[in-house]
N, C-alpha and C positions, 0 to 999 in steps of 0.2 A: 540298544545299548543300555545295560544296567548301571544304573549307581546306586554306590554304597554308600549306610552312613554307620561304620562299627563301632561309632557311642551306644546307640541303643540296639546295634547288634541287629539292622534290618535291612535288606535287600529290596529295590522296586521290582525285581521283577518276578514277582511272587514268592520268592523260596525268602527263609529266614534264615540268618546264621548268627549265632553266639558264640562269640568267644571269650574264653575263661581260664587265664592264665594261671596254672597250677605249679607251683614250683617242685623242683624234684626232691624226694628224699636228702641226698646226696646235700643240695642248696642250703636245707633245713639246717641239716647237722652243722656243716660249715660254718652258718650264720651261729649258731648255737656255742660255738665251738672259741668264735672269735670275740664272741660277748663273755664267754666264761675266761677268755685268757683277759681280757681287757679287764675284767673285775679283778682275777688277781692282784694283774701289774700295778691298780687303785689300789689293791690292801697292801701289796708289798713295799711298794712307795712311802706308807702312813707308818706304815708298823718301823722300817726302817729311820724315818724324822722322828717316830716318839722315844727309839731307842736309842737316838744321837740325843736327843735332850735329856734322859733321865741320867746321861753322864755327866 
């Protein structure tokens, strides 16, 4: 019976395995996608209160 310990990615029973979670393309964009709309909604928030105040 093998045990595993996949912190350091080792096998007792001679074999090694690593694993190395790669996100997809597709993940990237998304994550990319929802940091630039969240950055808008921040300026467009600001830019809206300064333009209620200079009235």
């Amino acid at each position: 019976v093998a045990s595993a310990n996949f912190a350091t990615g080792t096998v007792t029973n001679g074999q090694v395995v690593e694993l190395v979670i790669v996100p997809e393309p597709d993940t990237i964009i998304f994550a990319g996608i929802g940091i630039a709309m969240a950055g808008w909604s921040i300026w467009k928030r600001r830019r809206i209160a300064q333009i209620m105040r200079a009235k």
